[in-house]
DOPA-457688 format. One record per atom (N, C-alpha, C): x, y, z; residue in three letters. Coordinates in steps of 0.2 Angstrom, whole numbers, plus 5000, padded with zeros to 4 digits. Example, Ala and Ser with C-alpha at 12.3 -4.5 7.8 and 13.67 -1.06 7.14 Angstrom:
DOPA-457688
506649725039Ala506249785039Ala506649845039Ala506449895035Ser506849955036Ser506450005039Ser
This chain:
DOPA-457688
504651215055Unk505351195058Unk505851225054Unk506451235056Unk506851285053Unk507451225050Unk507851205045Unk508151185042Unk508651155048Unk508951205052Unk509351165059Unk509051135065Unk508251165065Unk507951125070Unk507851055070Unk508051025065Unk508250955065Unk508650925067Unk509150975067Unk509950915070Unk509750885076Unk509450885080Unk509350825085Unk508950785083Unk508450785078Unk508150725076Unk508350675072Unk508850715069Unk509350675064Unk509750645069Unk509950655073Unk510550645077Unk510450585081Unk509750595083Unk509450525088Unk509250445083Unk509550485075Unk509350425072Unk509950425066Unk510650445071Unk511350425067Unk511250365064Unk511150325069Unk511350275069Unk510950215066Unk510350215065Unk509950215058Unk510150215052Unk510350285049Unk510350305044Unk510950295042Unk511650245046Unk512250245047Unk512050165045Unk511450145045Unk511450055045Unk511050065037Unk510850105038Unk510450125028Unk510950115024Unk511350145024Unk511850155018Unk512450095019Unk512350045018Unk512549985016Unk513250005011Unk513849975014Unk514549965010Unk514349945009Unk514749945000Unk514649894993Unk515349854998Unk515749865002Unk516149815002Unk515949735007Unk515249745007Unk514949675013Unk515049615007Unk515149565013Unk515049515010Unk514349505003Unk514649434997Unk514049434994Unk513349434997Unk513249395001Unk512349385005Unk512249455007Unk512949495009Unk512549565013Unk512449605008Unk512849585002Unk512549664996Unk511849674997Unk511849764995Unk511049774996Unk510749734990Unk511249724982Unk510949714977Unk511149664976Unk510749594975Unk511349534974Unk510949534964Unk511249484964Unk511249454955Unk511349404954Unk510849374950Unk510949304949Unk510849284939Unk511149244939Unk511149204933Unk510549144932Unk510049144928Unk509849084927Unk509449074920Unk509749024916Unk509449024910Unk509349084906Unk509049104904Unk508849134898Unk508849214903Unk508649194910Unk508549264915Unk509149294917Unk509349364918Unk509649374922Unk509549434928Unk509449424933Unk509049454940Unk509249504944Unk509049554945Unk509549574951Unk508849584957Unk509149574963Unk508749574967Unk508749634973Unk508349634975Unk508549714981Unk508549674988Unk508949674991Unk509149644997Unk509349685004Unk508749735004Unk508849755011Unk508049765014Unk507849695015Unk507449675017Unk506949725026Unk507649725027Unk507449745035Unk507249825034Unk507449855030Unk507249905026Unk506849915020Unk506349865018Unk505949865013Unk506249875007Unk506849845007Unk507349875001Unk507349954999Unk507249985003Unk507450075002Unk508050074997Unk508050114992Unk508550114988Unk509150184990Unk509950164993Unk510350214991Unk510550204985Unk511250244991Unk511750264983Unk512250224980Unk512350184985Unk512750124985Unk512150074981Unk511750054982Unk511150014976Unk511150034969Unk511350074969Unk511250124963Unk511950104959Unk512450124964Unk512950114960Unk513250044957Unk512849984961Unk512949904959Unk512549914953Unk511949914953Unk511749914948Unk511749924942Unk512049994941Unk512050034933Unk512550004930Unk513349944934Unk513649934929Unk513349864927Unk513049824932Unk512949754929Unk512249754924Unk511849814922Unk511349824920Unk511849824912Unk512449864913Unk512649894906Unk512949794904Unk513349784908Unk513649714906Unk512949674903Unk512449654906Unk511849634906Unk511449654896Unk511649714896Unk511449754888Unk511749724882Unk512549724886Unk512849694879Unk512949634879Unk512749594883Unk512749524884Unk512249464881Unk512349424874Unk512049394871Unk511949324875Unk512149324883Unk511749274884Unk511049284889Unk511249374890Unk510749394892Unk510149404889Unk509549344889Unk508749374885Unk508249414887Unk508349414896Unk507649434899Unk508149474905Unk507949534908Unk508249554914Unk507549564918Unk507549524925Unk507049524927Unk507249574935Unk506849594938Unk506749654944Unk506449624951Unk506749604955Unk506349574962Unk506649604968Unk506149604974Unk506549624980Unk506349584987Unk506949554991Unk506849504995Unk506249525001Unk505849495005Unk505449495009Unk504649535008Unk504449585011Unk503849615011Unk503849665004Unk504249675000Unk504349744996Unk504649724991Unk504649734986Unk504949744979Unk505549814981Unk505149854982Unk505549914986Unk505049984986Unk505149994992Unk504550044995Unk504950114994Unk505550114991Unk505750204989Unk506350224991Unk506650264991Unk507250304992Unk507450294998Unk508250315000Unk508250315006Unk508450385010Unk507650425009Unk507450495010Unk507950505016Unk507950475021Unk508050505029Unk508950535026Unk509050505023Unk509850515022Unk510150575017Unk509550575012Unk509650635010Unk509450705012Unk509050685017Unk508650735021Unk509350765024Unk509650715028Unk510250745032Unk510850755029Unk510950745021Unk511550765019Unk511450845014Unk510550855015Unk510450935010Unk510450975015Unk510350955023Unk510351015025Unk511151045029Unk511551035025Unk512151075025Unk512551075020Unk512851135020Unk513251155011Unk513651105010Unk514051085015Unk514651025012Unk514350965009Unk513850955013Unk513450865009Unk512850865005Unk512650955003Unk512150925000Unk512150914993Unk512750924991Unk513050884984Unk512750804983Unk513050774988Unk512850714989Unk511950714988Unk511550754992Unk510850744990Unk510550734984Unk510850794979Unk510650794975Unk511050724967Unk511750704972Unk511950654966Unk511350594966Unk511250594972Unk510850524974Unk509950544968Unk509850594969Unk509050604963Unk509550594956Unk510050604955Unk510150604945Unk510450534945Unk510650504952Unk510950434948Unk510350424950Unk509650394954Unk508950374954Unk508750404947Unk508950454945Unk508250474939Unk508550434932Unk509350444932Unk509450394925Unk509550354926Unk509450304931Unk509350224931Unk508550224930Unk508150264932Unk507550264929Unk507450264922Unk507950294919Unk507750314911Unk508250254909Unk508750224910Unk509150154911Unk508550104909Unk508250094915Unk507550034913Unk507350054907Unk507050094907Unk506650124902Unk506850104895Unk507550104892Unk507850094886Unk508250044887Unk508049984891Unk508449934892Unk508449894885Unk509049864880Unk508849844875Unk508549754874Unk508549734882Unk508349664883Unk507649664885Unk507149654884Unk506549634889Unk506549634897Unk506249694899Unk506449684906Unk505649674908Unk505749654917Unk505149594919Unk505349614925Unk504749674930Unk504849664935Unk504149634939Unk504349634946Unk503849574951Unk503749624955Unk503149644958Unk502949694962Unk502549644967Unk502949604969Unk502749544977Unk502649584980Unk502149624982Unk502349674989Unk502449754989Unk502649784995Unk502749864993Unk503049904988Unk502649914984Unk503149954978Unk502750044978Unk503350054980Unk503250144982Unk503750184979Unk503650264978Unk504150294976Unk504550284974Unk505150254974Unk505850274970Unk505750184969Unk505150124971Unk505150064968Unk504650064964Unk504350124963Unk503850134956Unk504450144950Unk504750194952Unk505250214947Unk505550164944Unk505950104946Unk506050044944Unk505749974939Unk504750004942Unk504749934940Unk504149994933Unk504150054934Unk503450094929Unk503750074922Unk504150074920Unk504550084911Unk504450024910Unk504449954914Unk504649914911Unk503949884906Unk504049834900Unk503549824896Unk503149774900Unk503449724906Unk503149684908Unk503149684917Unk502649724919Unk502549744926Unk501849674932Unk502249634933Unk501749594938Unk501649604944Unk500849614946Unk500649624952Unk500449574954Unk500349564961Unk500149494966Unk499449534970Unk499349484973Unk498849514980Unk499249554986Unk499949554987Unk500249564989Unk500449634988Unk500349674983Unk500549704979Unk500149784982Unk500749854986Unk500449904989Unk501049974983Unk500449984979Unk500750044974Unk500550114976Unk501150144977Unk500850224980Unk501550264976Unk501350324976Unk501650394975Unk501650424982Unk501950424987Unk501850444994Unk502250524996Unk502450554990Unk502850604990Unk502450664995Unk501950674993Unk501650734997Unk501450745005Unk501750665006Unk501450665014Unk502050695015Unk502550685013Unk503350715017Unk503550815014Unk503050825012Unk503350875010Unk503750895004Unk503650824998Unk504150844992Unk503650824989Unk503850804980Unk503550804974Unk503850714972Unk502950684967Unk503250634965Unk503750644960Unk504250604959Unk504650604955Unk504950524950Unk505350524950Unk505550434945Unk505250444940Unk505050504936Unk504650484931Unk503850494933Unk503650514939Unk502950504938Unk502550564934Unk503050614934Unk502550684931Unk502350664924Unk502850604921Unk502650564913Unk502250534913Unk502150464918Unk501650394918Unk501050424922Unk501150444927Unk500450484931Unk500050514928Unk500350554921Unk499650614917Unk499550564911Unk499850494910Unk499650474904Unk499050404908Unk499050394913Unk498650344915Unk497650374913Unk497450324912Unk496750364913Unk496450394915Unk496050414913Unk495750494916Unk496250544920Unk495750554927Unk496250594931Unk496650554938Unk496750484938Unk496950444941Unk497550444942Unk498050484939Unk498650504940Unk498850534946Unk498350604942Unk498250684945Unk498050674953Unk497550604955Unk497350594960Unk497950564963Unk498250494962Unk498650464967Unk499350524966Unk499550594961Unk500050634964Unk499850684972Unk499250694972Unk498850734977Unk498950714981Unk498450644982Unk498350614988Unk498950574991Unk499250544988Unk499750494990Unk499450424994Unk498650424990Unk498550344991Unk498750304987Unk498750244992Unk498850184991Unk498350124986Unk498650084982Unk498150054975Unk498349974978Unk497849944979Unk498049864982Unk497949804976Unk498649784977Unk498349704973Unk498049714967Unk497449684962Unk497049684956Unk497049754953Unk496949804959Unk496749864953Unk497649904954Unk498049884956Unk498649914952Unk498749874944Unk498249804943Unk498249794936Unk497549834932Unk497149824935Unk496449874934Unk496449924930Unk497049974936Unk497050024931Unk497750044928Unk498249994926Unk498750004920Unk499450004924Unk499449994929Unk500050004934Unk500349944933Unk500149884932Unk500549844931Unk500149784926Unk500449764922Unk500349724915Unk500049654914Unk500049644922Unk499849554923Unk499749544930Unk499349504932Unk499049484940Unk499149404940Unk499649394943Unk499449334946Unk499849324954Unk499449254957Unk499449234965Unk500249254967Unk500249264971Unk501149274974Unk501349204975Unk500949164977Unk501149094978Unk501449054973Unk501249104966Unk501649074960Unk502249104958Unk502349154960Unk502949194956Unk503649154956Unk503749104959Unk504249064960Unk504349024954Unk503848994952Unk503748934947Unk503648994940Unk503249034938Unk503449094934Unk503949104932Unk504649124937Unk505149154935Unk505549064932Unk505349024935Unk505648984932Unk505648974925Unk504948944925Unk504748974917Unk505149004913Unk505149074915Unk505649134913Unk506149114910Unk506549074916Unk507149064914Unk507349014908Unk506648964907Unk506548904906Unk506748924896Unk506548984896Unk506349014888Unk507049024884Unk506848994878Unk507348984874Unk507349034867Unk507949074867Unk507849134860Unk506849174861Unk506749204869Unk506249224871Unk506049304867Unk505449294863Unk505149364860Unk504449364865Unk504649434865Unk504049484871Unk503349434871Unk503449424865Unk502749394864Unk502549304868Unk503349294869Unk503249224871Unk503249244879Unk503649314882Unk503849324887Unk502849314890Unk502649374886Unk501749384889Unk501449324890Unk501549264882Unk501149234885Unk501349174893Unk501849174893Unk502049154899Unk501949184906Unk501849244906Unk501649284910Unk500949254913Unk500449274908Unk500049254904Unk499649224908Unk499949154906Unk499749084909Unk499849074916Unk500149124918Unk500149124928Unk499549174929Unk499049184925Unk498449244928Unk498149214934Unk497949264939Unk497549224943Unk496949264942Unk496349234940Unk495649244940Unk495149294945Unk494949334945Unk494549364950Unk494049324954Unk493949304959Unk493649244962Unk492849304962Unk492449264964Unk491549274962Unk491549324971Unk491749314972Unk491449354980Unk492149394982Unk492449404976Unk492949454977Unk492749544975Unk492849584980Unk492749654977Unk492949694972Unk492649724969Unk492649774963Unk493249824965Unk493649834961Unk494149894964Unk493549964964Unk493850004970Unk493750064973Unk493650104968Unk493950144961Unk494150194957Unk493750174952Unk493050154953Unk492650124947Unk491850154948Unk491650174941Unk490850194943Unk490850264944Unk490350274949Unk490250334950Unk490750354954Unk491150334959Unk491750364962Unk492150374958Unk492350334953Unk492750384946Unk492550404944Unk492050424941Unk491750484937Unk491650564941Unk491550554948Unk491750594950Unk492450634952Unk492950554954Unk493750584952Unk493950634947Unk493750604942Unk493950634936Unk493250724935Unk492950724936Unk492650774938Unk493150834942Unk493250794947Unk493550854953Unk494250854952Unk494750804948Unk495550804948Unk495650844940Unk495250854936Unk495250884930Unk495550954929Unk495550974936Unk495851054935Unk496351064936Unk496651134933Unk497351144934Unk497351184939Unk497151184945Unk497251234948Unk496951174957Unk497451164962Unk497351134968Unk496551174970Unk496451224970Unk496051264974Unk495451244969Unk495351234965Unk494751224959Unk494651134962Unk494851084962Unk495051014965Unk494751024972Unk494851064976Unk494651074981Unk493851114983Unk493751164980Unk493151164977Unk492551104976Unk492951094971Unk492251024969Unk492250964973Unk492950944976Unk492750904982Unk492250934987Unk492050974987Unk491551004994Unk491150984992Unk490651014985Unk490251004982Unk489950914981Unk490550894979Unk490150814981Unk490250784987Unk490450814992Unk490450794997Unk489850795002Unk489450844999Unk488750854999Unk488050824994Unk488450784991Unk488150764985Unk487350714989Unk486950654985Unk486650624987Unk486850564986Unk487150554983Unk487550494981Unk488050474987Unk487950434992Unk488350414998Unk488950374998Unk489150374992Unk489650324990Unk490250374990Unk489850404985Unk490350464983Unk490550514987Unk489850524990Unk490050594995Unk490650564999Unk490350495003Unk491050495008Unk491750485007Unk491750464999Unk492450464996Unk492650554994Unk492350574991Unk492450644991Unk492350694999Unk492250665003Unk492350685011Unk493150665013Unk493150595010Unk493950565013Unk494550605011Unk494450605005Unk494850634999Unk495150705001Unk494750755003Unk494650825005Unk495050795014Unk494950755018Unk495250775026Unk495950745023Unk496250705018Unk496650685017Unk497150735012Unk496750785008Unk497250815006Unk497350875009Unk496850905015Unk496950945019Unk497750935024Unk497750855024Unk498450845028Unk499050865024Unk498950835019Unk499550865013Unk499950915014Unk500550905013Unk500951005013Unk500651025006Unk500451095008Unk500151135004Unk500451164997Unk501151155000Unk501551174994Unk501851104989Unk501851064993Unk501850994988Unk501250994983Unk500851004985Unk500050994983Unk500151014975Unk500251114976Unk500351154971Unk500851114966Unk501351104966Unk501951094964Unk501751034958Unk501550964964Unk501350904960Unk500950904953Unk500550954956Unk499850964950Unk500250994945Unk500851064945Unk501351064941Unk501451044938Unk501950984941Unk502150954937Unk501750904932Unk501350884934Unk500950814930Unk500750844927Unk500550904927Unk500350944921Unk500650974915Unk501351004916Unk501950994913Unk502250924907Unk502050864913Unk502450794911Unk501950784903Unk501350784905Unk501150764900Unk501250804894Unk501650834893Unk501850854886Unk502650844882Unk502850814890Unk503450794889Unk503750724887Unk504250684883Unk504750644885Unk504950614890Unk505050554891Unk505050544900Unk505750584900Unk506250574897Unk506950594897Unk506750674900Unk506250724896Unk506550784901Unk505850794904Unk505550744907Unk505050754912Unk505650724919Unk505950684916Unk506550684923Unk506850724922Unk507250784918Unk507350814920Unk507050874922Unk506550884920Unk506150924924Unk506150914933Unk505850854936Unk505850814942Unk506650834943Unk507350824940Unk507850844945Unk507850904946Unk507750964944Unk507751024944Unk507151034951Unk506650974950Unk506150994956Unk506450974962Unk506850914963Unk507350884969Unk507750934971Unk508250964965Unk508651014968Unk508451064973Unk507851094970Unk507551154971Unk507251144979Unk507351064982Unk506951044987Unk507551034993Unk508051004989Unk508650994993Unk509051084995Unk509051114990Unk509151204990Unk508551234994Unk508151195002Unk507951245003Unk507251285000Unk507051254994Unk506451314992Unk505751324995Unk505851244999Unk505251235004Unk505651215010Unk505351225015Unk505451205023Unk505151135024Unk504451105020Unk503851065021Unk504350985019Unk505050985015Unk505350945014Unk505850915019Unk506250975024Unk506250955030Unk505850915037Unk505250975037Unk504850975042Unk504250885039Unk504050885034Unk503850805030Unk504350725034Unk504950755030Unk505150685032Unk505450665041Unk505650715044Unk505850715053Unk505050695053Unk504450735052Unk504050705057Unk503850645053Unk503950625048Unk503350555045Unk503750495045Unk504750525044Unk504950455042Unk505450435049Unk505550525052Unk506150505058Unk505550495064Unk505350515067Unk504950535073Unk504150495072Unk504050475065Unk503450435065Unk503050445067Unk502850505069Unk502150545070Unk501550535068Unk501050545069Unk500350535067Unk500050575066Unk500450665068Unk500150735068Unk500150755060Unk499750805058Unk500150835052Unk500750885053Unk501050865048Unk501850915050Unk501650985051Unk501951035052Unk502151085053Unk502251105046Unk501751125041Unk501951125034Unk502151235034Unk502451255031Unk502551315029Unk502351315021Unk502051385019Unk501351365020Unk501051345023Unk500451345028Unk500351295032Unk499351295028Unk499051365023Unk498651355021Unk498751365012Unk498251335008Unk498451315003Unk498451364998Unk498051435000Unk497951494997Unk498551554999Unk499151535003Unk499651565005Unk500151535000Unk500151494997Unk500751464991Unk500651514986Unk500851544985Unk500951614980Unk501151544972Unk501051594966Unk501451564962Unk502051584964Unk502451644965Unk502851644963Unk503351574970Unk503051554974Unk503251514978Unk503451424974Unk502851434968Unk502951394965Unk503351374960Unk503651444957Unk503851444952Unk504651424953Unk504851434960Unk505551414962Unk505851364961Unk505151304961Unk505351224958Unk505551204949Unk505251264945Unk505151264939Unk505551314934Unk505451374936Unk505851414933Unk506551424931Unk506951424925Unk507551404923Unk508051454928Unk507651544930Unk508251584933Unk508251564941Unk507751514942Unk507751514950Unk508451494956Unk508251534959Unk508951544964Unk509151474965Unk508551434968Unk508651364969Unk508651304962Unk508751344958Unk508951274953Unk509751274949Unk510051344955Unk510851354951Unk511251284950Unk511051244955Unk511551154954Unk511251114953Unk510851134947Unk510451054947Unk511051044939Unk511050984939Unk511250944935Unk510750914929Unk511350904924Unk511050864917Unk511050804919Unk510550774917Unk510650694916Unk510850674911Unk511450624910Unk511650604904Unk511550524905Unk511150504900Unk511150424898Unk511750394898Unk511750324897Unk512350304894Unk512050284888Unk512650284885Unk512750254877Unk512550194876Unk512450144881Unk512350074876Unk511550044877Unk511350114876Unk510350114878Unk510250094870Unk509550074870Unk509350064863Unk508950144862Unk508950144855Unk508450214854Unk507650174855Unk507550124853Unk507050094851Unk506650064860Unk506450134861Unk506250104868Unk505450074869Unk505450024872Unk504949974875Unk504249994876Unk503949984872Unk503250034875Unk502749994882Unk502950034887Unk502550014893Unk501949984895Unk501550004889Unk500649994891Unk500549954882Unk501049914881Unk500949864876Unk500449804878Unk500849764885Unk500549714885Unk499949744893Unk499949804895Unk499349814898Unk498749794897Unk498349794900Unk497349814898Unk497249864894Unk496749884888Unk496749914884Unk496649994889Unk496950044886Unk496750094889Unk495950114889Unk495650164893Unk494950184891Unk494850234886Unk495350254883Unk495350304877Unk495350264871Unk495750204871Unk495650164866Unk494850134864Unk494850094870Unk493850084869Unk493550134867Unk493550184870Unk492950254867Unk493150264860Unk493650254859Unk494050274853Unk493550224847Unk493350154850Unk493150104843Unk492550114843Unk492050154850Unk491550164850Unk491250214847Unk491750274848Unk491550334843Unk491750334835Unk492150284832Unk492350284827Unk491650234823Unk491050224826Unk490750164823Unk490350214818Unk490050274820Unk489750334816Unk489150304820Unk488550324814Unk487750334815Unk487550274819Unk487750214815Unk487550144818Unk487950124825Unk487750114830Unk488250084836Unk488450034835Unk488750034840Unk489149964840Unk488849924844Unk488849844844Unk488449794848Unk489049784855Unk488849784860Unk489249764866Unk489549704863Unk489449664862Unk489649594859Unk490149604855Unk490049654850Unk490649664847Unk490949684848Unk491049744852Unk491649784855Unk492149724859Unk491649684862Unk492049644867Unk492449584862Unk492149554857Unk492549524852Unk493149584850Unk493149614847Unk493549684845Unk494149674847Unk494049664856Unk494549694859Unk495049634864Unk494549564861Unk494749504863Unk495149484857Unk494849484850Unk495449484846Unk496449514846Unk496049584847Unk496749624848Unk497049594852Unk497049584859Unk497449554866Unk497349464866Unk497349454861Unk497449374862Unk497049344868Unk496549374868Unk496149324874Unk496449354879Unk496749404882Unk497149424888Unk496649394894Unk496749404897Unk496249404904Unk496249464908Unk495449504909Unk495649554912Unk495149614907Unk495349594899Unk495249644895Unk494249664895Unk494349594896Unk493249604896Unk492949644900Unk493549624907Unk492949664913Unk493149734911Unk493849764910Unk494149814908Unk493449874903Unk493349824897Unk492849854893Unk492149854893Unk491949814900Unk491249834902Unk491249884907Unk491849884911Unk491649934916Unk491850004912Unk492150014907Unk492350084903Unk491450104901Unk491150044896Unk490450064893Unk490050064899Unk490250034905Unk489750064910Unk489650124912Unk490250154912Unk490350194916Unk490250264911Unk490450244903Unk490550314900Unk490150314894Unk489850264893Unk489150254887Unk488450254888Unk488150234882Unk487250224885Unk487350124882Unk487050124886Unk487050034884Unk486350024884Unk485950004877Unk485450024875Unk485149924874Unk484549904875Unk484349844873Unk484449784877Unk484249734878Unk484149684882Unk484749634883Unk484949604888Unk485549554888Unk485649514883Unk486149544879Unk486449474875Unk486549504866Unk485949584867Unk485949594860Unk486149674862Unk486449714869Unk486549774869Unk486849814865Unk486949874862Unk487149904859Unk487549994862Unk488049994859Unk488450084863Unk488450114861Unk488350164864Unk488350244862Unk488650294867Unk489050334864Unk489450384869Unk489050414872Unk489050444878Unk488650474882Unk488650554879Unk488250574878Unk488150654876Unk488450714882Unk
């Protein structure tokens, strides 16, 4: 579909995209962003409920200053993240930037709205107060962006985390080409491809968010919060903490464990889309019928994907992880521009059919197969002389950021390189499962979460050698 073949799809949903873009001049209750004051917290909420809190440009714009007041403010201790009804906030509001890139006069406007989004991304991230967001609910693209930097990230049952960029024909962005290639194995590389969805427990499972407890409590939580007097990180977690909710006995195992990740990580290992595609065939034939039908799923679902987002994504998370988040978002604005400049078609033709028209078909991707994305098609989004990145913009921080930024996966689950790390450092003699599990219960103060954490890592990636109660690990050869 050609760049102007959408003026009547846009056009049939004016007046949508005319109800999106909320004036900062509404009454207090209609701001998209309200703010609240309480105790020791200071809040900002996202209040475009009927739209899952989509974030513009006018959100963006309340935000950055009461963030900054919030910075220097010594009665500000805690800055906490929530978003009114189903959603924390399910992402951008794509539909509008769609319609302001695809003409010369407005699509300045598209790409302002990616660099105020990217450096309020990197804003959270260097926030000099303890930030605390709540993912009650849909938290997608541009509300991963929001709540990923923060050091205290809580998930509910309620709780729906995706990177969803490659259905529409673009790339994830907010910072993911940095957190995606640092998450475990290749479970980054996977949710950038596929743009599935992580429910509930195992967005804490696998490092997405720092604490789990019931939705039904987050109310009495934040009070708490508020409740905290001269509050250190460490009083912050334990309070978090205290609202854990337990894994009940007849509850399921997340999805991404066992032999289904060690296959993932098998087949997203590669740098190249077509090598990933390849080895899904191969276990989609495999004997293992767990696996095969997940590597069957995997493959009709990245078959739907634009082909050229696919390339791109893998790019970048390959990219990110060598970078800074600072210039992994600048990297990602360079890939925005290059998207809003026309580099691909698939960003048009993605968002009319997935978010205007609602379709169920696959779009009409250009490229339409995966072996027709040439590099040099690639290289449009990345390359410094490229035709499509002459307007992209720097990001510039502001000044009242601390240098001393928050480290995100402090109060997480131990990562799985860590455990392998005390298992391989024990030398000739192994280490007793006991004691690894002592090990790593000393470190995380009793965390909840951390045990199953490190039985499922030495299940999955050691020899656990000996009878219940006296077993012993060994890295797997």
């Amino acid at each position: 579909m050609s760049r102007n073949g959408v003026s009547a799809a846009l056009a049939r949903t004016s007046a949508v995209v005319a109800h999106m873009s909320t004036s900062t001049q509404a009454t207090p209750l209609e701001q998209p962003v309200l703010f609240e004051s309480n105790g020791a917290t200071r809040t900002y909420v996202l209040n475009r409920a009927s739209k899952l809190n989509a974030l513009n440009g006018d959100m963006l714009k309340l935000m950055r200053p009461q963030l900054e007041q919030w910075s220097k403010s010594d009665l500000c201790k805690i800055v906490v993240g929530t978003g009114i009804g189903r959603a924390f906030c399910a992402g951008g509001d794509i539909a509008t930037v769609l319609q302001h890139s695809l003409h010369d006069t407005t699509r300045s406007k598209a790409i302002e709205f990616f660099k105020d989004e990217f450096e309020m991304n990197y804003i959270l991230s260097a926030l000099p107060k303890p930030y605390v967001t709540i993912l009650d609910g849909i938290t997608m693209g541009g509300g991963v962006g929001l709540a990923i930097s923060a050091p205290f990230r809580v998930a509910t049952e309620k709780t729906k985390f995706a990177m969803p960029e490659t259905k529409i024909g673009y790339c994830p962005d907010v910072g993911a080409s940095f957190f995606l290639s640092r998450i475990d194995g290749e479970i980054g590389t996977y949710l950038a491809l596929t743009s599935e969805t992580l429910v509930g427990r195992e967005v804490f499972e696998l490092g997405f968010a720092t604490h789990f407890v019931s939705s039904r409590t987050v109310p009495n939580l934040l009070t708490h919060l508020s409740d905290l007097e001269d509050p250190t990180s460490a009083m912050i977690d334990r309070t978090i903490e205290g609202h854990h909710t337990k894994r009940l006995q007849d509850e399921p195992v997340g999805r991404l464990t066992g032999r289904t990740r060690q296959a993932l990580d098998t087949a997203f290992r590669h740098d190249t889309v077509e090598e990933i595609m390849e080895d899904l065939t191969k276990l989609a034939s495999t004997s293992d019928d767990s696996v095969a039908k997940w590597a069957s799923e995997t493959l009709e679902t990245l078959h739907t994907r634009s082909p050229t987002s696919l390339k791109v994504a893998l790019e970048a998370v390959r990219r990110g992880k060598k970078m800074t988040l600072l210039q992994a978002l600048q990297m990602e604005m360079g890939i925005a521009t290059a998207y809003c400049s026309g580099a691909s078609p698939d960003f048009t033709a993605g968002v009319t059919a997935v978010l205007i028209d609602k379709t169920k078909a696959r779009p009409a991707w250009s490229p339409d197969k995966l072996h027709d994305v040439s590099d040099a098609i690639v290289e449009r989004f990345f390359e410094e002389d490229s035709y499509y990145l002459r307007a992209v913009p720097t990001l510039t921080p502001p000044d009242f950021l601390t240098n001393d930024k928050q480290n995100p996966m402090k109060f997480a689950l131990p990562s799985e390189g860590a455990i392998l790390q005390i298992v391989s450092k024990v030398g000739k003699d192994p280490i007793s499962l006991s004691d690894l599990l002592a090990h790593f219960d000393n470190i995380y103060s009793g965390k909840q979460g951390v045990a199953e954490k490190v039985v499922e890592v030495v299940k999955r990636c050691c020899d656990v050698i000996g009878n219940e109660g006296s077993e012993v690990v060994n890295l797997k050869e």
